[in-house]
C-alpha positions in Angstrom: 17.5 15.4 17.2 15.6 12.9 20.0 12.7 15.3 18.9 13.1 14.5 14.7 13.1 10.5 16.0 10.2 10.5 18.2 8.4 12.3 15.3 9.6 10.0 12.9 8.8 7.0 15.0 5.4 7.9 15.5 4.6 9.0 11.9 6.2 5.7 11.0 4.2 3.6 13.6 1.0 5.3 13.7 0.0 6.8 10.0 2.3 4.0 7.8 1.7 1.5 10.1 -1.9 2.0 10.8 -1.6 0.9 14.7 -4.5 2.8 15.2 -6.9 0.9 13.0 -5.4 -2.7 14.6 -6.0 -1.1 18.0 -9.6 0.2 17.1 -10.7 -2.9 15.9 -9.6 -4.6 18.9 -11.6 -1.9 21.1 -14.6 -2.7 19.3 -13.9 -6.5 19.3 -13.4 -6.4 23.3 -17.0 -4.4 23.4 -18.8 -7.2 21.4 -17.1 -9.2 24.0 -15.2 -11.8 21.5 -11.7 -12.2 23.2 -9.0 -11.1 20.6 -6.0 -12.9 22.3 -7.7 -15.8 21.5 -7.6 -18.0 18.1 -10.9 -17.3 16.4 -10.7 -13.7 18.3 -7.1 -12.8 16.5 -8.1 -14.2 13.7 -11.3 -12.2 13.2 -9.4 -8.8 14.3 -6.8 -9.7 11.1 -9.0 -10.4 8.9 -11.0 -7.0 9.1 -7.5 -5.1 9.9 -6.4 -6.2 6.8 -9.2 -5.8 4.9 -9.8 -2.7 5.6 -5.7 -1.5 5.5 -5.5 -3.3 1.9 -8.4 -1.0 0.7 -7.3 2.3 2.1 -4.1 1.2 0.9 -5.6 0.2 -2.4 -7.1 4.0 -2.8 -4.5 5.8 -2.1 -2.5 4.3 -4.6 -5.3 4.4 -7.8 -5.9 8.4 -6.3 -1.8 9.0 -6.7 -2.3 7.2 -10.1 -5.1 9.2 -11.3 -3.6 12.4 -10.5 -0.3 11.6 -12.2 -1.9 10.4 -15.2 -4.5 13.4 -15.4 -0.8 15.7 -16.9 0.0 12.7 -19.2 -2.4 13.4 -22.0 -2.2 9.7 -24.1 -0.4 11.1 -26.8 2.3 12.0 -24.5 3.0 9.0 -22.8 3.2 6.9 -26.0 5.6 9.5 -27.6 7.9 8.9 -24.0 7.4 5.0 -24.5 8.2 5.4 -27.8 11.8 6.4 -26.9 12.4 2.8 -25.2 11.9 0.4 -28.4 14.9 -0.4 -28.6 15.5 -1.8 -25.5 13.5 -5.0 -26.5 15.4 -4.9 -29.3 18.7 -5.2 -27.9 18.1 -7.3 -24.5 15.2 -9.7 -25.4 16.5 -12.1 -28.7 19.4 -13.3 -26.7 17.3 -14.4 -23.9 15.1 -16.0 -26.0 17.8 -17.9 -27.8 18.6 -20.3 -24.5 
C-alpha cells in the first residue's frame, strides 16, 4: 500500500504538478546568477513557470479536444444536441420572468 502512495504522490507532485519545470527554471535562473529567493528573482522564475505550464497545459487540452472530436463527424453531434431542446424550453422562461 506505502508503495501505491509513494507512487501516487510522486505522479501527483512531479507530472500534475510540474515541480520539475519550477525547479528547472530555478537551476537555470541560479546559473545566470539572478537570485530567485529574491523579489524581482521569484517573480521572474513565476512568470516563465507559468507561462510555460499554461501552454503545455493549453495543448494538451486542444490535443484531447481534437482527438475526441475527430469520431464526432458534425452531423453527429448536432443530432446528440438536438436531443436537449427542450431543456431551454422548460428551465429558461421562468428565469427570465424575475
Amino acid at each position: 500500500m506505502e508503495a501505491i502512495k509513494t507512487t501516487w504522490d510522486f505522479f501527483q507532485n512531479e507530472i500534475l504538478g510540474m515541480h520539475w519545470l519550477n525547479r528547472l527554471i530555478s537551476t537555470v535562473l541560479n546559473a545566470c546568477d539572478l537570485n530567485t529567493t529574491s523579489k524581482i528573482g521569484g517573480s521572474i522564475q513565476f512568470f516563465i513557470y507559468d507561462t510555460i505550464k499554461i501552454m503545455v497545459l493549453l495543448g494538451v487540452l486542444i490535443l484531447i479536444i481534437s482527438y475526441i472530436q475527430s469520431y464526432f463527424p458534425p452531423e453527429r453531434t448536432k443530432k446528440i444536441l438536438g436531443n436537449f431542446h427542450g431543456i431551454w424550453q422548460i428551465y429558461l422562461p421562468p428565469c427570465l420572468e424575475q
